[in-house]
C-alpha positions, 0 to 999 in steps of 0.5 A: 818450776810448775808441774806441767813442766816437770811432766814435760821431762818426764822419760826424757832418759826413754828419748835418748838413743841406746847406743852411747854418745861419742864425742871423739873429735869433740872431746879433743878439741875441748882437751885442746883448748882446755889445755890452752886456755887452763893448763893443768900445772906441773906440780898438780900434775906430778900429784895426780901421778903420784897418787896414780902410783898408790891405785894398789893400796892393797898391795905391799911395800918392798922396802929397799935393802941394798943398794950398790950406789949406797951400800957397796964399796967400790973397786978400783977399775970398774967403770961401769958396775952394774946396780944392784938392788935388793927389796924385801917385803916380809918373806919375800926378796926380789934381787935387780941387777940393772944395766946400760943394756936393762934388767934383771933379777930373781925372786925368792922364795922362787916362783912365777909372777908378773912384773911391771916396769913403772916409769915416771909420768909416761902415756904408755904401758909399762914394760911387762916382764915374767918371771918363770917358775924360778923366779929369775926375770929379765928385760931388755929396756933399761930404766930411765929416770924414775922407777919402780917394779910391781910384782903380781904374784899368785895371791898379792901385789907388791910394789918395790920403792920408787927409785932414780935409775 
């Protein structure tokens, strides 16, 4: 290119409106075709959501210590036994009971934190749940395939194995 024309560019970025660019009904119809005419594949896309689940690489894992389907015996009669799972992660241990009817559990050493339901690949917003200042927390929606829970408390995040509901 010659000089002229590089002048010609010059403050072009001046030129441009302030307000962004909002391609609303554009750019859904070019994620329309694309989807179309070059889906992304399955196993990429479990991919891209596995490596999603890793976005808090500061956080710790809770490792799964007990789990009632595994490691408990089972007693005649009892048809519909809740789960029971523990984790632990350095000093602390979260205790789930999981139900037909959702959730709950306890952390310890007690104390508050937010706790989010994380769901296989789902467009919405995990379930949010609190736990108060003695670490007891419920929920009301029972997990469905894939699960896991992150904990945010005062100074860490951690986040629980990811299991089979």
């Amino acid at each position: 290119m010659n000089a002229d024309h590089d002048d010609a560019f010059d403050g072009a970025e001046d030129a441009l409106p302030d307000a962004e660019f909002d391609g609303g009904p554009l750019e859904e119809e070019l994620r329309g075709a694309a989807a179309v005419l070059d889906p992304v594949p399955a196993e990429l896309r479990r991919i891209a959501v596995d490596a999603f689940a890793l976005h808090d690489l500061d956080a710790r894992l809770a490792e799964l210590t007990f789990d009632s389907l595994v490691d408990a015996l089972p007693v005649r009669g009892v048809t519909d036994a809740p789960r029971m799972l523990t984790f632990r992660s350095g000093d602390l241990t979260v205790d789930v009971e999981v139900t037909a009817q959702g959730l709950m559990g306890q952390l310890l050493p007690p104390q508050p934190a937010r706790i989010e339901v994380l769901g296989g690949p789902q467009p919405a917003a995990p379930d949010t749940l609190t736990a108060d200042a003695m670490g007891r927390f419920a929920g009301t929606v029972a997990p469905a395939g894939p699960f896991a829970l992150r904990l945010r408390t005062d100074g860490e995040v951690v986040v629980t194995e990811w299991l089979r509901a």
